[in-house]
N, C-alpha and C positions, 0 to 999 in steps of 0.2 A: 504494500500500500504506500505511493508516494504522498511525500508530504504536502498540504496546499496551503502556502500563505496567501495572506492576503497582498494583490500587489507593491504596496506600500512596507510592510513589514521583509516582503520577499526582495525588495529593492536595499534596504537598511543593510539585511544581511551582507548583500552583494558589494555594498562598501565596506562593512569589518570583515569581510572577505579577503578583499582585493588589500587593505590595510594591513593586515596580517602576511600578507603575503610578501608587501612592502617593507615590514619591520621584520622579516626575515631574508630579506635582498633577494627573494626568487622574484627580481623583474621581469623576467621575459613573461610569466607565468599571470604574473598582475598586469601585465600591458595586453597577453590575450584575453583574459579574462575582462579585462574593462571594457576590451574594446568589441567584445561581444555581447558586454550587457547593455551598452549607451544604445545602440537603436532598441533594445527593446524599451527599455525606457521611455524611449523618447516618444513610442509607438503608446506605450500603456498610459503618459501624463502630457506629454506636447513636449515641443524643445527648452518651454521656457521656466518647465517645471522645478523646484529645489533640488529633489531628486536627479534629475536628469543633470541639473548645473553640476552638483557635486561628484558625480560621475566622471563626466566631461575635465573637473576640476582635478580630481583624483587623478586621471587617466595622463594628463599634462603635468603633474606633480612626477608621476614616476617615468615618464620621459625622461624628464629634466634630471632624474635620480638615479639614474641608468648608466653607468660611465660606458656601457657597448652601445649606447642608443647610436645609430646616423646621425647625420648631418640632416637630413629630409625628417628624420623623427623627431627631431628638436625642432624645425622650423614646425612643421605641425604642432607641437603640442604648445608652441608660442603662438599660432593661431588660435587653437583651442582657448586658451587662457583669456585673449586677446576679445574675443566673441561676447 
């Protein structure tokens, strides 16, 4: 039996999630993981949602905290920030 949050609760996770994941330096892991949750987000609240910001926000935090990020991955997640 899968578990069903509610989308709000199941979003929260999805940032101490991705935070955890952070505060253990599996970035590559928290950069897919973000970047797989931000359109559902953005899909279940709009783009201009809290949720979805901090997402967004997250997901440009650990860019920037990725000393193997590109060159192309920093310019995007300085868009993202930037939005």
């Amino acid at each position: 039996m899968a578990l069903k949050l509610p989308s709000d609760d199941r979003f929260h996770a999805a940032l101490a999630l991705s935070g955890s994941l952070v505060a253990t330096k599996l970035f590559p892991e928290a950069i897919s993981f973000l970047a797989a949750q931000m359109p559902k987000a953005q899909r279940a609240f709009g783009a201009e949602h809290d949720i979805v910001m901090r997402l967004r926000w997250s997901y440009g935090d650990v860019l920037h905290q990725d000393i193997g990020t590109s060159r192309d991955d920093v310019v995007e997640a300085t868009t993202l920030l930037e939005e």
